[in-house]
Each structure stands twice: as C-alpha cells, then as structure tokens.
C-alpha positions, 0 to 999 in steps of 0.5 A: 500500500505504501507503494501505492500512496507514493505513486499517487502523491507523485503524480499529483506534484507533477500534475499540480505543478502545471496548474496556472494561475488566474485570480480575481477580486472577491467582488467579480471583478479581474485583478492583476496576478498570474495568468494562463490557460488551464487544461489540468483536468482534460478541459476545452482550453479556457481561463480559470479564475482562482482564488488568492492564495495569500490569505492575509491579501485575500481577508484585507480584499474581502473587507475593503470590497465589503465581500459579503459572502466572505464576511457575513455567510449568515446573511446568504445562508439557506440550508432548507436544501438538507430538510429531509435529507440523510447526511453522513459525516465522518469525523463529526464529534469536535471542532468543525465536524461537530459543527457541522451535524449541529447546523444539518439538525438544525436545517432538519436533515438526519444525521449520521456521525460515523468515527472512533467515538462520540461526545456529550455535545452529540448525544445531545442532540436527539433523535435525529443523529444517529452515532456509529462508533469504533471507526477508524479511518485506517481501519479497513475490516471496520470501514467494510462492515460500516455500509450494513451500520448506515442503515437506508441509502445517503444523500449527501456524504461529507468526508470531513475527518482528518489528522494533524499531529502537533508533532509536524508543525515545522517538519523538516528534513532534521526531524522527519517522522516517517510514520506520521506522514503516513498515519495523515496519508492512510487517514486524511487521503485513503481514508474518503476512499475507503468511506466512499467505496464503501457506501458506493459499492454497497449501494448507499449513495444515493441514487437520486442526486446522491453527493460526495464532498470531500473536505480538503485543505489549501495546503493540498495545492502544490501551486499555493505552497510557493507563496505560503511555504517558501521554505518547505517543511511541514511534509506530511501535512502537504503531503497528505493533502495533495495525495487526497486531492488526486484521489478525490478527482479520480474517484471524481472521474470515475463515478462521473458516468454513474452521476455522482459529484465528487466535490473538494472542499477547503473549509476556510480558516477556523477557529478550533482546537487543530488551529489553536498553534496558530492563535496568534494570527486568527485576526490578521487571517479571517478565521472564523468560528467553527459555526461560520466555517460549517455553513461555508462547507454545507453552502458548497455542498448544497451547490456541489453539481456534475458542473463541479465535480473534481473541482477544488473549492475555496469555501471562503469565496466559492472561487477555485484553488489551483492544484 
C-alpha cells in the first residue's frame, strides 16, 4: 500500500505543478496576478479564475470590497436544501465536524456521525443523529462492515475527518517522522476512499442526486505552497493533502458516468482546537468560528453539481484553488 500512496502523491506534484494561475477580486471583478490557460483536468482550453492564495491579501480584499459572502455567510445562508435529507459525516464529534451535524439538525436533515467515538455535545442532540462508533479511518475490516451500520441509502456524504499531529508543525528534513506522514496519508487521503467505496459499492449513495464532498485543505495545492511555504517543511501535512486531492478527482472521474459529484472542499480558516498553534494570527487571517466555517462547507455542498465535480473549492469565496 505504501507503494501505492507514493505513486499517487507523485503524480499529483507533477500534475499540480502545471496548474496556472488566474485570480480575481472577491467582488467579480479581474485583478492583476498570474495568468494562463488551464487544461489540468482534460478541459476545452479556457481561463480559470482562482482564488488568492495569500490569505492575509485575500481577508484585507474581502473587507475593503465589503465581500459579503466572505464576511457575513449568515446573511446568504439557506440550508432548507438538507430538510429531509440523510447526511453522513465522518469525523463529526469536535471542532468543525461537530459543527457541522449541529447546523444539518438544525436545517432538519438526519444525521449520521460515523468515527472512533462520540461526545456529550452529540448525544445531545436527539433523535435525529444517529452515532456509529469504533471507526477508524485506517481501519479497513471496520470501514467494510460500516455500509450494513448506515442503515437506508445517503444523500449527501461529507468526508470531513482528518489528522494533524502537533508533532509536524515545522517538519523538516532534521526531524522527519516517517510514520506520521503516513498515519495523515492512510487517514486524511485513503481514508474518503475507503468511506466512499464503501457506501458506493454497497449501494448507499444515493441514487437520486446522491453527493460526495470531500473536505480538503489549501495546503493540498502544490501551486499555493510557493507563496505560503517558501521554505518547505511541514511534509506530511502537504503531503497528505495533495495525495487526497488526486484521489478525490479520480474517484471524481470515475463515478462521473454513474452521476455522482465528487466535490473538494477547503473549509476556510477556523477557529478550533487543530488551529489553536496558530492563535496568534486568527485576526490578521479571517478565521472564523467553527459555526461560520460549517455553513461555508454545507453552502458548497448544497451547490456541489456534475458542473463541479473534481473541482477544488475555496469555501471562503466559492472561487477555485489551483492544484
């Protein structure tokens, strides 16, 4: 497997780094920054418009253009689209996933919380959310019985666990820790492809407008690392999220004929306990409470279409991120 992964995150550094560069203002319109045709995904040749990857710029440019969507995503925030629906998420007892059920309940679709264990804060909230337990990512025996757990099919599934040991901040080739760039490969890049071949092989996506969300991070984009990593390190953080990008648009391309948008989501800046090192620049960056960063991710996971499949999205300003 090992082997495997590798090949996988080869391929995505050398497909990445030919992704071009096209960015725009938050409000629409064009902005001097790099530019060129894209053709990454296989697509008739056309200019694509990328979100900014300097995060400071790009929070200083939302709030002088009074961006509301990045600003205020309450004030554009409809989840009536989740009324009814059933709803799996992974990795939904804390921080952002947590956050994540709450708002579904509270839009009124059912709930399943599928990860290792559970919390006060969910079996607080009732009868709509069902907790399936002792499930780990990398756990491929616990994952393969997990479809016969889940019950009636899934409507919309959102790939949202992942891991970030406080070891990796500052990686570098001094102080390399093989076995947990791995543990991030198996959990945050194999571990959508276990949960979605699961479901999908066992019949539980659905088949009437049934959705794959994947949630990623920016620091998967290979482009992006030339402007918020000029001097490398942090590996298996990167390395991890570049190898779950490509397996996302492959899994994206290969359910492409059978109807099921694979969508690639980048939750934005939030305020939780994995960014707690990074406290001291929450301001300057437009971090955002765990609440705000759920809706952003439940606003493009209702908008995920076929027109957006294998797409990577910045769910700060809905705008595209480079590979």
């Amino acid at each position: 497997m090992r082997s495997g992964l590798r090949s996988s995150f080869w391929f995505a550094l050398t497909t990445s780094a030919r992704a071009l560069v096209v960015a725009r203002p938050l409000g629409g319109a064009s902005a001097s920054s790099r530019s060129a045709v894209g053709g990454v995904r296989g697509l008739a040749a056309s200019a694509t418009e990328y979100s900014l990857a300097d995060q400071v710029a790009r929070f200083a440019r939302a709030k002088e253009e009074k961006n509301q969507r990045y600003l205020d995503m309450d004030s554009v925030y409809d989840g009536s689209g989740f009324k009814g629906k059933r709803v799996l998420v992974t990795g939904g007892n804390r921080g952002l996933g947590l956050a994540t059920v709450k708002q579904l309940v509270a839009d009124g679709a059912e709930v399943v919380v599928v990860g290792r264990k559970s919390s006060d804060e969910l079996e607080a909230l009732g009868p709509s959310v069902t907790v399936i337990t002792g499930v780990d990512m990398c756990d491929d025996a616990a994952i393969a019985a997990l479809p016969e757990r889940v019950g009636a099919p899934i409507d919309i599934v959102i790939n949202n666990a992942g891991y970030f040991p406080g070891s990796a901040e500052g990686e570098t080739l001094q102080d390399m820790n093989f076995d947990e760039q791995l543990k991030q490969i198996d959990v945050c890049a194999v571990g959508p492809l276990r949960v979605s071949s699961a479901l999908y092989n066992a019949g539980k996506v659905s088949k009437d407008g049934g959705k794959i969300i994947i949630v990623t991070s920016q620091a998967g984009s290979v482009d992006w690392r030339f402007t918020q990593c000029p001097e490398g390190g942090n590996y298996g953080h990167h390395m991890s999220r570049a190898a779950c990008n490509i397996g996302g648009v492959l899994l994206a391309l290969e359910l492409k004929k059978a109807g099921v948008p694979v969508v690639l989501l980048h939750p934005g800046f939030n305020r939780t306990e994995m960014t707690a090192k990074y406290s001291h620049i929450w301001d300057i960056e437009g971090a955002v409470e765990s609440s705000v960063g759920a809706k952003r991710v439940l606003y493009e996971s209702l908008r995920a279409s076929m027109e957006q499949t294998a797409k990577f999205i910045n769910c700060e300003d809905g705008l595209e991120i480079p590979w």
